[in-house]
C-alpha positions as CSV (number, residue, x, y, z in Angstrom):
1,X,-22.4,-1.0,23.8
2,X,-25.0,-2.1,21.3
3,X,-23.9,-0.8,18.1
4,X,-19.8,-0.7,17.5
5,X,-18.4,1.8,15.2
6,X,-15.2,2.0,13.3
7,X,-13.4,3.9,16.5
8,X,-15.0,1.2,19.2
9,X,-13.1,-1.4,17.2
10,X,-9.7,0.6,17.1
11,X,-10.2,1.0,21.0
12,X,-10.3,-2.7,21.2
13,X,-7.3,-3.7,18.7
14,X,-5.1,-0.9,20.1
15,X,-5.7,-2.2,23.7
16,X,-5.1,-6.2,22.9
17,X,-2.4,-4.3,20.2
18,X,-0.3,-2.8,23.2
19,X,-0.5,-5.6,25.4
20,X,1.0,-7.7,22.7
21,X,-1.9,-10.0,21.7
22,X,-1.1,-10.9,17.7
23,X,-4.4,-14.1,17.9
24,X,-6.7,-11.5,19.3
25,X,-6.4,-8.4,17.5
26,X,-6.2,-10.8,14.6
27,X,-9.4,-12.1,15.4
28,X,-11.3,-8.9,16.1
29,X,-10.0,-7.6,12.7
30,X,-11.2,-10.9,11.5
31,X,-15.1,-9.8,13.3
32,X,-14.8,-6.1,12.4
33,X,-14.3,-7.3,8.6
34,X,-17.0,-9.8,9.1
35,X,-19.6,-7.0,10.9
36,X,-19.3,-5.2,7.6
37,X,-17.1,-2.7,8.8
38,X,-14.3,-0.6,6.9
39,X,-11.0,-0.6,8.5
40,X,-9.3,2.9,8.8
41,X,-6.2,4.5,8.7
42,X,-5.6,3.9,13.0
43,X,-7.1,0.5,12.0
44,X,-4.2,-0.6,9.2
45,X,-1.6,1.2,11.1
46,X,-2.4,-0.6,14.8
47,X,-2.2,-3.7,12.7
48,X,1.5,-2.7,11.3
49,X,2.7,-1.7,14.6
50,X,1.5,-5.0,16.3
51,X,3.3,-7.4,13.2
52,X,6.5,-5.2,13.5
53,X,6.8,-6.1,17.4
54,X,6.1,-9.3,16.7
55,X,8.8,-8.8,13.8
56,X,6.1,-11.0,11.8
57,X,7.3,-9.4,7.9
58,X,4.6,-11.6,6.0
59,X,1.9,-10.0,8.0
60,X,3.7,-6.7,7.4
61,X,3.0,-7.1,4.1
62,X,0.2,-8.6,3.9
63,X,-0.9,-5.6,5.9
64,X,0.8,-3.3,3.2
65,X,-1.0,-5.0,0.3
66,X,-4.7,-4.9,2.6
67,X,-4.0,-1.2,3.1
68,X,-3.3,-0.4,-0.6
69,X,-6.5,-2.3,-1.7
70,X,-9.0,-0.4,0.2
71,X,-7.3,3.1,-0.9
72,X,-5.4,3.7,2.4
73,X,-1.8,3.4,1.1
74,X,-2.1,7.1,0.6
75,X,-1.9,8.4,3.7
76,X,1.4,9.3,4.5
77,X,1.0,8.7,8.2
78,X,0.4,4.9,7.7
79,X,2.8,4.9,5.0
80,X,5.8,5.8,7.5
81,X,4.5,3.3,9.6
82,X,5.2,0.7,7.3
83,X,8.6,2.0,6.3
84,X,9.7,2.2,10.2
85,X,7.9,-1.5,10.9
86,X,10.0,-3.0,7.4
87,X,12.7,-1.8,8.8
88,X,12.4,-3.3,12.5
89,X,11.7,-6.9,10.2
90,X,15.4,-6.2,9.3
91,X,13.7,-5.5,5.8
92,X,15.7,-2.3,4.9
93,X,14.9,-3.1,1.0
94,X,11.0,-2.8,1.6
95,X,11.5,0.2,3.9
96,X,13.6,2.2,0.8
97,X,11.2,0.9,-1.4
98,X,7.8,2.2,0.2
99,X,10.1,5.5,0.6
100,X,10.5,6.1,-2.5
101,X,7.2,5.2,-3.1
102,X,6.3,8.5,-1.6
103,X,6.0,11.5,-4.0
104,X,8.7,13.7,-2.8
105,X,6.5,16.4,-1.6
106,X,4.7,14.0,0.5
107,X,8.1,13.4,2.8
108,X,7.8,14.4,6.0
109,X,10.4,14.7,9.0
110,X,8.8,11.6,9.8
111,X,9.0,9.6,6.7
112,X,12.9,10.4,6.8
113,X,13.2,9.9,10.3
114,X,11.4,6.1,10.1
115,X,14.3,5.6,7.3
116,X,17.1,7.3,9.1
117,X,16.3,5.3,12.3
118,X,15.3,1.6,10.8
119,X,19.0,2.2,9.8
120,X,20.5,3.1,12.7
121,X,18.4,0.6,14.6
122,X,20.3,-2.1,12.4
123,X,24.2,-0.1,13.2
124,X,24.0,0.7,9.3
125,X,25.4,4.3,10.6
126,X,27.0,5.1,6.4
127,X,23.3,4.4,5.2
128,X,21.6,6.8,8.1
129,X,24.3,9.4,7.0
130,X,23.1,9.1,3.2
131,X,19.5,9.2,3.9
132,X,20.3,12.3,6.3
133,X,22.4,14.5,3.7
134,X,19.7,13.8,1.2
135,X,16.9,14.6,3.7
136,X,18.8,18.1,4.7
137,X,19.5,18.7,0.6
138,X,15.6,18.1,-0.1
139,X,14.5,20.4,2.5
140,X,13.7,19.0,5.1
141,X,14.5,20.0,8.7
142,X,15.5,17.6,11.2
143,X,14.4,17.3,14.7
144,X,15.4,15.8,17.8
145,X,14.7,12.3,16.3
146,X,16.6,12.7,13.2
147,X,19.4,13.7,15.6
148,X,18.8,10.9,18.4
149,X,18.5,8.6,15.9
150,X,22.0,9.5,13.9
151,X,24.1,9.8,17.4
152,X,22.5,6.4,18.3
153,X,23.6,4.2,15.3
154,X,27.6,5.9,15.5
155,X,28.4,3.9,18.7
156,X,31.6,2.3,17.2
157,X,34.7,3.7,17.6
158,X,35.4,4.2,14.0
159,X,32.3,6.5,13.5
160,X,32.4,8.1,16.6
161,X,34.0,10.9,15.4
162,X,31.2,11.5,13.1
163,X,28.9,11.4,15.7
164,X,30.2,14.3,17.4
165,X,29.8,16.2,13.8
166,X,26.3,14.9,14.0
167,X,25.7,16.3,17.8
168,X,27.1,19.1,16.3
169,X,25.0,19.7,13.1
170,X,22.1,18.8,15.9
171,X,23.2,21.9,17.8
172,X,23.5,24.4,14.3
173,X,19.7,23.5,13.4
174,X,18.6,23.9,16.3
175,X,17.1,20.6,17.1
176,X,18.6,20.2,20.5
């Protein structure tokens, strides 16, 4: 290929991105940047994903900050991606934070469920509850995440009874 575009480069960090290559994605951002080229939405959020597996929360942020800078920290796609990969950095502050960030109308399913699930991935089942009775009072319909996600996180005995009610509320909107 003689001339790489925007989406050539996205091919090539995605690929080194899912085999779980930090140095080399890192270093064809590095030539992408260098080749005069503007990152893009896939770009910043291929980025995210690969620092959250690595569970690398300075390069999460740093990736935040790079996103916001060159007008991407609008998209609500990438957004969410930063709130779920905050969240699997055991960073539950900067995931409510870049939530709440997000004008209201601007939530989607998604947004909620990258909130609802960072919380049950950490077995903060009370929080997940919260963030789902404020996510059904603004509107929003859950789907078979929300509902996966809720069930997942009420694995202790003590809660399990709400999990059931959750299964249940799953069932009544019809998202199972």
């Amino acid at each position: 290929m003689s001339e790489k575009d925007v989406a050539s480069w996205n091919a090539m960090i995605m690929g080194f991105d899912q085999l779980g290559f930090l140095d080399r994605v890192l270093i064809l951002f590095y030539e992408m940047r260098f080749m005069g080229l503007k990152p893009d939405s896939i770009t910043v959020k291929g980025l995210t994903q690969l620092s959250s597996y690595e569970k690398n929360l300075n390069m999460v942020k740093v990736i935040n900050c790079f996103g916001n800078q060159i007008g991407i920290g609008e998209d609500v796609s990438v957004i969410n991606t930063w709130i779920a990969a905050y969240a699997k950095c055991n960073n539950l502050g900067l995931a409510e934070k870049v939530f709440h960030g997000i004008p209201t109308d601007w939530r989607t399913v998604v947004s909620w469920n990258s909130m609802i699930g960072g919380y049950a991935y950490l077995e903060k089942f009370v929080k997940a509850i919260s963030f789902y009775q404020l996510m059904c009072r603004s509107g929003v319909r859950p789907d078979i995440s929300t509902i996966l996600s809720l069930i997942s996180s009420s694995v202790h005995p003590e809660v399990l009874i709400k999990g059931k009610l959750i299964d249940a509320h799953g069932i009544r909107w019809d998202a199972i």
